[in-house]
C-alpha positions in Angstrom: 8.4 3.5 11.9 10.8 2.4 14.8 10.9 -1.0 13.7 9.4 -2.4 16.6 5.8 -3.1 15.8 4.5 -4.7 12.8 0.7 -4.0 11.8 -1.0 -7.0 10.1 -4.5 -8.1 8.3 -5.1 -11.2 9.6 -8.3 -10.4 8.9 -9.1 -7.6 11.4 -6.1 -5.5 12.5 -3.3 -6.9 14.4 -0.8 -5.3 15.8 2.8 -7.2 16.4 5.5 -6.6 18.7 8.4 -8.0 17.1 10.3 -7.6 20.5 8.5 -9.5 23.0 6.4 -11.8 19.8 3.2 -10.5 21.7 -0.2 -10.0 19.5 -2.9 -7.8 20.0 -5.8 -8.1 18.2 -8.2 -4.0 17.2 -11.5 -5.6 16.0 -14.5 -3.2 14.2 -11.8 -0.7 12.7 -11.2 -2.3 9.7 -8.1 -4.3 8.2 -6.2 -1.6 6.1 -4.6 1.2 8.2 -1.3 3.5 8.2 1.3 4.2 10.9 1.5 8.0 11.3 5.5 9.0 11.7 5.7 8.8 15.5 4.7 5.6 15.5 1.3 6.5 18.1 -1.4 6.8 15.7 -2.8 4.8 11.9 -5.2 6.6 10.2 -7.9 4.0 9.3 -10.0 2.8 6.4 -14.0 4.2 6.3 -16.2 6.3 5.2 -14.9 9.0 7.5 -11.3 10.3 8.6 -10.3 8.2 11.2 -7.3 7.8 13.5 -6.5 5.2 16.1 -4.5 6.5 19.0 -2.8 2.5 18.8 -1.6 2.3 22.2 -4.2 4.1 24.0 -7.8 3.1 22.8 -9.1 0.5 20.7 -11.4 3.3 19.5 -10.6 5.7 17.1 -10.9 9.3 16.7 -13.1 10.6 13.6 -12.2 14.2 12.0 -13.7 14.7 9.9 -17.3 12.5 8.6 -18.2 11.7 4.9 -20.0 9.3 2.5 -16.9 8.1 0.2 -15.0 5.2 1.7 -11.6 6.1 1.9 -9.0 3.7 2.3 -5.3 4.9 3.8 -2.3 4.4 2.0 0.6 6.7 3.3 1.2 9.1 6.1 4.1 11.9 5.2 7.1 11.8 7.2 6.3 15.6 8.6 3.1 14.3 10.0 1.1 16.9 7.6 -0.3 14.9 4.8 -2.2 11.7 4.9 -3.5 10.1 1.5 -5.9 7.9 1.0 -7.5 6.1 -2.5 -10.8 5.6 -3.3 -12.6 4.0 -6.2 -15.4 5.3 -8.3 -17.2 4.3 -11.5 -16.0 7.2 -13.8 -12.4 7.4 -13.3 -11.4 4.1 -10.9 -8.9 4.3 -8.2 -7.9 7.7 -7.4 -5.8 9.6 -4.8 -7.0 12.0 -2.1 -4.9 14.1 0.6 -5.2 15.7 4.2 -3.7 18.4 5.2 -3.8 17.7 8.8 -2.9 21.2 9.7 -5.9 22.6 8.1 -9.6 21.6 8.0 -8.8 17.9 7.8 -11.2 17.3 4.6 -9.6 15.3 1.9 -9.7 16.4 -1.3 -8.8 14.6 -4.4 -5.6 14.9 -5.9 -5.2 12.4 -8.5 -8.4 11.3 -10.4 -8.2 10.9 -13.9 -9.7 8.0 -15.8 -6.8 5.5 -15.3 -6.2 3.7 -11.7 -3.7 5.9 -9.6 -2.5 4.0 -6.8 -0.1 3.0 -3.3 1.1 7.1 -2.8 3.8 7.6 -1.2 5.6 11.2 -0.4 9.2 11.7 -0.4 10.6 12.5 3.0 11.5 16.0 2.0 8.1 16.2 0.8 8.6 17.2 -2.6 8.1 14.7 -4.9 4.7 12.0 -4.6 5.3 8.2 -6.5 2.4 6.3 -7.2 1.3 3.5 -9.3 -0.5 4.6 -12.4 -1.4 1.9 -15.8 -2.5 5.1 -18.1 0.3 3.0 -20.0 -2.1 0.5 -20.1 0.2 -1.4 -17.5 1.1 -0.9 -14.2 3.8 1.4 -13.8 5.6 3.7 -11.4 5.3 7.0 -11.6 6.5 10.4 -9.7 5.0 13.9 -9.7 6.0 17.0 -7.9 4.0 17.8 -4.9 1.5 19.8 -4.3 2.7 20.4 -8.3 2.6 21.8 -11.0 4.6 19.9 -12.4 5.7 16.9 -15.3 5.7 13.3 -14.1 8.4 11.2 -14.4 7.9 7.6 -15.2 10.1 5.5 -12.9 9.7 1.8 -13.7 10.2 0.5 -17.4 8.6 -2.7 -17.4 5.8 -2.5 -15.0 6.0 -1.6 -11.3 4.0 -2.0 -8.7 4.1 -1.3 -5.0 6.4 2.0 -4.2 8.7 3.0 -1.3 10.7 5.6 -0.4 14.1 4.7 1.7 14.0 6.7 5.0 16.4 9.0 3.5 14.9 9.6 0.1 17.8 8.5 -1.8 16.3 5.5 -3.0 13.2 4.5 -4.2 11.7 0.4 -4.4 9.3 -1.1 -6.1 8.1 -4.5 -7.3 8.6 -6.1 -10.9 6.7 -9.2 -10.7 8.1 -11.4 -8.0 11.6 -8.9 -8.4 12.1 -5.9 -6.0 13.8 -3.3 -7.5 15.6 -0.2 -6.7 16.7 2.9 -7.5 18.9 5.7 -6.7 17.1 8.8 -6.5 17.9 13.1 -6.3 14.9 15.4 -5.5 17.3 18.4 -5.1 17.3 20.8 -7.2 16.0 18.3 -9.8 15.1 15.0 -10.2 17.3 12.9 -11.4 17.1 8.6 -11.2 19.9 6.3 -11.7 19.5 2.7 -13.4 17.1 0.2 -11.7 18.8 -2.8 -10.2 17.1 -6.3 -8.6 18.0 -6.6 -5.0 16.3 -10.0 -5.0 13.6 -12.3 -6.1 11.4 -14.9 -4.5 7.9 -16.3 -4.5 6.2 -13.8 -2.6 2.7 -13.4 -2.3 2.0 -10.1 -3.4 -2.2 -10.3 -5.0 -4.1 -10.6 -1.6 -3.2 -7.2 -1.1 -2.1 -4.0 -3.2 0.0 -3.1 0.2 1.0 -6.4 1.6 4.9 -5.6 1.8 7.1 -2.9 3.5 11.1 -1.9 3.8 12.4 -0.7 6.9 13.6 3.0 7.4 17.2 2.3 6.6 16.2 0.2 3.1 17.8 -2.7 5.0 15.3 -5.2 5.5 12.1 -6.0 3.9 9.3 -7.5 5.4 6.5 -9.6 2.6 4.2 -12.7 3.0 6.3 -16.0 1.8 4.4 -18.2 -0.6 4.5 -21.6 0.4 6.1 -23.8 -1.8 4.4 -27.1 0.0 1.0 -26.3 -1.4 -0.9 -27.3 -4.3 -4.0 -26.8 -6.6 -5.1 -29.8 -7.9 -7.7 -29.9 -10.6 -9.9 -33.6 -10.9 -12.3 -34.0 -14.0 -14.3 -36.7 -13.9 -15.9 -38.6 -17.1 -19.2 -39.4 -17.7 -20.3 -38.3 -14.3 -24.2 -38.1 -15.1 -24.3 -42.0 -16.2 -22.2 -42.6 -12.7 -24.7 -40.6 -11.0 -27.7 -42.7 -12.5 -25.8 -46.1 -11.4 -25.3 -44.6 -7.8 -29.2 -44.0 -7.7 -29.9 -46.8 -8.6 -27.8 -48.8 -6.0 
């Protein structure tokens, strides 16, 4: 959250300091994981509620054991809430909280039968975004939290990937190989101004649903660059059984 340390899959967790360009390497805790807000702790992918205290232990702390493997996606900017998604057969990718100020046992929050995915709370803690294709697309979608409430479908031609600015004022999101933004009011209602493309670039964006990240103050953006250099080249080769049968018989 400071900007400091950058967390990595690379393919086991890596943890960056951006500062001193100094690696260190958390092996058996899995690759997906979530800064809490202070910047001490990620809560950590597994079939239980786990937290790594990052600076302290290479071990982390379990709260709370199940059987569903959760896998961490956002930790609220009051420390409360943590939400993870999980995939199941019936409904796909759904959305499950802790509150970390009660018993610590996640319970679902979005699981209808479309994929809901990549939560992320506003910093006044009021309004979730997620990505949702019950459109039959990708698209970005907000919700009041802990609701009732309407949703309010952000993106217009697909989205992917939400974040909030630190100040919830803005909101980002990928189009494609576009990242987007857009002015946004939580108080007293929600009200969104016109999506505009901050910029566009070939970014590699499939190896991971979660694989890029803004900065606090919206100012810099950190993503995987593609690189340009490398190629997939396809050889077909004709009549390769009767050049087989001429090799064998050399």
């Amino acid at each position: 959250p400071d900007g400091r340390f950058l967390k990595v899959t690379a393919p086991d967790l890596l943890i960056v300091d951006l500062r001193r360009s100094v690696e260190r390497r958390v092996p058996n805790v899995g690759s997906i994981a979530y800064w809490s807000p202070d910047g001490q702790s990620m809560a950590v992918e597994g079939t239980h509620l786990r937290v790594l205290r990052v600076f302290e232990t290479d071990e982390p702390d379990t709260l709370w054991t199940g059987e569903k493997y959760l896998f961490p996606n956002y930790w609220s900017a009051d420390g409360r809430y943590i939400f993870f998604a999980e995939i199941r057969s019936e409904t796909g990718w759904d959305i499950w909280s802790v509150d970390m100020e009660g018993d610590s046992i996640p319970i679902p929050l979005l699981t209808r039968r479309f994929n809901e995915l990549a939560p992320r709370l506003s910093p006044d803690g009021r309004w979730l975004v997620y990505m949702s294709d019950e459109s039959g697309a990708n698209e970005i979608v907000a919700t009041p939290f802990p609701g009732p409430g309407p949703s309010v479908k952000i993106s217009r031609r697909g989205g992917e990937d939400p974040w909030w600015s630190g100040s919830g004022k803005e909101l980002f999101y990928r189009e494609g190989n576009r990242i987007m933004a857009v002015e946004v009011q939580t108080v007293p209602t929600f009200e969104l101004g016109e999506a505009r493309e901050l910029f566009a670039g070939q970014y590699d964006f499939h190896t991971s649903p979660w694989n890029w990240h803004v900065t606090a103050d919206g100012e810099r953006f950190v993503m995987i660059e593609s690189d340009p250099t490398t190629t997939t080249q396809l050889q077909v080769v004709l009549n390769w059984h009767d050049e087989l049968g001429a090799m064998m018989e050399r």
